[in-house]
C-alpha positions as CSV (number, residue, x, y, z in Angstrom):
1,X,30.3,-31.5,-24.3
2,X,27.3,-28.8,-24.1
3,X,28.6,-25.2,-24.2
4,X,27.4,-21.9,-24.8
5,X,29.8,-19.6,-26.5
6,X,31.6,-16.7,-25.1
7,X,29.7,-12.8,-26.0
8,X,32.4,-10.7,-26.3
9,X,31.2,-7.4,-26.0
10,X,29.1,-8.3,-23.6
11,X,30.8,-10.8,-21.4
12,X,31.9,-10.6,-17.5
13,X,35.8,-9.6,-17.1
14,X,37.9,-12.8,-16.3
15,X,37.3,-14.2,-12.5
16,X,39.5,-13.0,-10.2
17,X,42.9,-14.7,-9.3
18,X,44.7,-15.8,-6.5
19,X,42.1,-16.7,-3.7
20,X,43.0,-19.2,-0.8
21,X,39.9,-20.7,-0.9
22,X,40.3,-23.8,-3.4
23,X,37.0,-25.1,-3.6
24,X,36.2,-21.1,-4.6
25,X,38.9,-21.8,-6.8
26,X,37.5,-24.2,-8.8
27,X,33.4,-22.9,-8.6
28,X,34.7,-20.0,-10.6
29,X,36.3,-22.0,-12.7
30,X,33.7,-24.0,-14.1
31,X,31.3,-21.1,-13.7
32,X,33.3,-19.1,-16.0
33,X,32.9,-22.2,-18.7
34,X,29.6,-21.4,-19.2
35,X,30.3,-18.4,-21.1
36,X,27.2,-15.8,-19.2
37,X,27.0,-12.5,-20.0
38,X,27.3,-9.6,-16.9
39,X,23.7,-9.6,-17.1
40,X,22.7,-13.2,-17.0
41,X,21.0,-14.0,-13.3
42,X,23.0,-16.2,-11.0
43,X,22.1,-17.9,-7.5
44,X,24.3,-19.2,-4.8
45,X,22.1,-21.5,-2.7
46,X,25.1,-22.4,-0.8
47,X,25.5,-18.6,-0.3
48,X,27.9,-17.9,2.9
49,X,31.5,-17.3,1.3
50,X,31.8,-13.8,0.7
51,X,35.0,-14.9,-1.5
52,X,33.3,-16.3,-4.0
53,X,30.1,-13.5,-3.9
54,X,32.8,-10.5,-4.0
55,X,34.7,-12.7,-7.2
56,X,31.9,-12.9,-9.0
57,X,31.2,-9.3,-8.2
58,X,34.5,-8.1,-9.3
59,X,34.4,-10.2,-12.4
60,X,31.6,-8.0,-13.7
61,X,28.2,-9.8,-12.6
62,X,25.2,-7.7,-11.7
63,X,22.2,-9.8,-10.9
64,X,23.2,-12.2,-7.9
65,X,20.9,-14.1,-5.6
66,X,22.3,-15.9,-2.1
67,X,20.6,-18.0,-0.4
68,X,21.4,-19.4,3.2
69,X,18.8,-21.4,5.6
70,X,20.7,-18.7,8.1
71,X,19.9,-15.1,9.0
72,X,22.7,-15.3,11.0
73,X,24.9,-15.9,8.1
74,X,22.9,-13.3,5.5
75,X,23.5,-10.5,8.2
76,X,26.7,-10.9,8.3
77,X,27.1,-10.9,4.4
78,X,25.2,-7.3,5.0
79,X,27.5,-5.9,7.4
80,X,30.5,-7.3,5.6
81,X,29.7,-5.0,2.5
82,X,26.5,-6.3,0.8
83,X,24.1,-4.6,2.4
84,X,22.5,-2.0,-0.1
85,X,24.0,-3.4,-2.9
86,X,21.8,-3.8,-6.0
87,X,23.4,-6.3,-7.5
88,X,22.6,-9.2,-4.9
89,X,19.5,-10.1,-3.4
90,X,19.7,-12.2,-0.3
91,X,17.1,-14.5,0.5
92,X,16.0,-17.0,3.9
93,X,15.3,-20.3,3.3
94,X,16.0,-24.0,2.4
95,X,16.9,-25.5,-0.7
96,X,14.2,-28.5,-1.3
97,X,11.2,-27.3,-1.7
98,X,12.9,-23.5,-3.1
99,X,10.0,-22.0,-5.1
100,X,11.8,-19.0,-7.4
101,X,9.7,-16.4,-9.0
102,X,13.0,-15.9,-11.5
103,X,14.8,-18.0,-13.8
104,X,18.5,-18.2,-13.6
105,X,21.2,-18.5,-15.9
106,X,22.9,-20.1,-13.5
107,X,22.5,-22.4,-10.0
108,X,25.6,-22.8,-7.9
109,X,26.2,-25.3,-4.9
110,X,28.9,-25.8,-3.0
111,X,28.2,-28.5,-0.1
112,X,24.4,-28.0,0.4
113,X,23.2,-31.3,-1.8
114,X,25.3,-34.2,0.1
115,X,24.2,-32.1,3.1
116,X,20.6,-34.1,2.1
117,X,20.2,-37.5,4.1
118,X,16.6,-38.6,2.6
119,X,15.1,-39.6,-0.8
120,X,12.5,-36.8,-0.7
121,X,14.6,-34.0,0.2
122,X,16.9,-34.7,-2.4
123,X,14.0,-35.0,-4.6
124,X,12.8,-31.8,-3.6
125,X,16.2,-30.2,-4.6
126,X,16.2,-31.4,-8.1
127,X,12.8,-29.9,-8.6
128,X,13.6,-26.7,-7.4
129,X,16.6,-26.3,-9.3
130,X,14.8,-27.4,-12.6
131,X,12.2,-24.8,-11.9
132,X,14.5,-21.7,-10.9
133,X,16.9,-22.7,-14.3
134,X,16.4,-21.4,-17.6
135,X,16.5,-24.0,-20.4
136,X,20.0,-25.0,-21.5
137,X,20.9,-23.2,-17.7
138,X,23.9,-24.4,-15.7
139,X,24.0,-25.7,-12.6
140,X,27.2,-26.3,-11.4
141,X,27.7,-28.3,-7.9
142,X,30.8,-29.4,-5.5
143,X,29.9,-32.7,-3.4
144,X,32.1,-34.8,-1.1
145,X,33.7,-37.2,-3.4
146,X,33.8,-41.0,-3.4
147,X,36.7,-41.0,-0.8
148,X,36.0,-37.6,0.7
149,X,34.5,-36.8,4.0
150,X,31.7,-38.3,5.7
151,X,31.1,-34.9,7.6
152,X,30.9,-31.2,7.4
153,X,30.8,-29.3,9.9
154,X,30.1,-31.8,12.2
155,X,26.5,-33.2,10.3
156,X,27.2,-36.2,8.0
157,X,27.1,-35.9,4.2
158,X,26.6,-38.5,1.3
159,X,29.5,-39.0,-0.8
160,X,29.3,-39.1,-5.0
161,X,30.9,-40.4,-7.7
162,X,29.7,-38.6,-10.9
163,X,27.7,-41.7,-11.8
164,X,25.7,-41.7,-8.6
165,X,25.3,-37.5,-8.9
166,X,23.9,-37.3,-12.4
167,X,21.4,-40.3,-11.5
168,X,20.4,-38.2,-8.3
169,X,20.1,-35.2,-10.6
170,X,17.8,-36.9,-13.2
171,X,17.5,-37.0,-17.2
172,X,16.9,-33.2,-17.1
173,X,20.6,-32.5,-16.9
174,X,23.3,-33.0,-19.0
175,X,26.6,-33.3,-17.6
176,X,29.3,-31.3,-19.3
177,X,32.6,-31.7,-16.8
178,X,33.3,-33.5,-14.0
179,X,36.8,-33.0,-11.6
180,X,38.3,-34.4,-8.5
181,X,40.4,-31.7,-6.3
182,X,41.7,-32.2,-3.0
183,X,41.0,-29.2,-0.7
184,X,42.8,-28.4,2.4
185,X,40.5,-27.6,5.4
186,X,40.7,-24.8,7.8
187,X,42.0,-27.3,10.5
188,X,44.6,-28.9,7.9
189,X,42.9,-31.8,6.9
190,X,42.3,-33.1,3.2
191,X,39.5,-33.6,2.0
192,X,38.2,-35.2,-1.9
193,X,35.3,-33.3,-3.5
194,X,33.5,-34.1,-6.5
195,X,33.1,-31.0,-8.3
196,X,30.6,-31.0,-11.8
197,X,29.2,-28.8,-14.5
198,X,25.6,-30.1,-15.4
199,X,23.5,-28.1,-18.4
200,X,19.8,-28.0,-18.3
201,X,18.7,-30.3,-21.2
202,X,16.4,-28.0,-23.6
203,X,12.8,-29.4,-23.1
204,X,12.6,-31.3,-26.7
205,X,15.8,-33.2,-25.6
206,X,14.4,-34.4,-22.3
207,X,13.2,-38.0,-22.5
């Protein structure tokens, strides 16, 4: 299993405890297995929970990015407290075809990818997430799982098992954990997601 070692004079406080939000839950979870420093960059191109932004936050992060297709959503992220903060940049604008003038430490999805219906939008994904990362970068994803749902907010989604994922995601990545979790829904209903930690392969280990 790939893993990059804990810095501990330099490493973000422990994620914070005790949200509602399982899927959150378990993001922060495996993002706090990678081991980044305060100071490593980090984008959210599922950005839209202020939970999991404010988490990150709290556990010491500095150099956020959030991304939503939605103004709509990135206003209210402003007016719920992020507007004028230094530490996150929030950006307009869909994933596939996502051209990044930064390299991350880090690339976090949660529900974007089995959002993506065609071959060449997917494809489009995967490059733009191998650009934006850093070599030996993490991206770390939540899907509907193999018996999950077939829809999310009312558009249909593609459902994974972490065979089928890591094929979609392509020789570049290197997957380092994997879970299933049952989340609870706002309207009660439960729901299987796939959730996985891939690395970035370094580019002498790519084949």
């Amino acid at each position: 299993m790939a893993h990059v070692g804990h810095h501990p004079a330099e490493s973000v406080e422990p994620l914070a405890a005790g949200w509602r939000d399982t899927q959150a839950l378990k993001s922060l979870e495996l993002i706090r297995a990678c081991g980044l420093r305060a100071d490593d960059p980090v984008i959210d191109v599922s950005g839209g929970s202020p939970l999991l932004i404010c988490s990150l936050l709290d556990a010491g992060f500095r150099k956020l990015t959030v991304m939503n297709a939605s103004f709509e959503v990135l206003e209210a992220l402003r007016e719920g407290g992020l507007k004028g903060d230094a530490r996150v940049a929030l950006i307009a604008g869909d994933v596939p075809g996502f051209h990044s003038a930064h390299r991350y430490a880090l690339w976090h999805d949660r529900g974007v990818f089995h959002l993506l219906r065609h071959a060449e939008e997917r494809r489009q994904y995967v490059e733009s997430a191998q650009e934006a990362l850093r070599p030996e970068g993490y991206l770390v994803i939540a899907t509907a799982g193999p018996a999950g749902p077939r829809q999310c907010g009312g558009l249909p989604v593609r459902r994974y098992e972490v065979a089928t994922l890591a094929e979609e995601l392509g020789g570049e990545f290197e997957l380092a954990e994997h879970a299933l979790a049952v989340h609870e829904s706002a309207d009660g209903e439960l729901h299987q997601y796939l959730h996985c930690r891939f690395r970035k392969r370094a580019p002498h280990l790519v084949s």
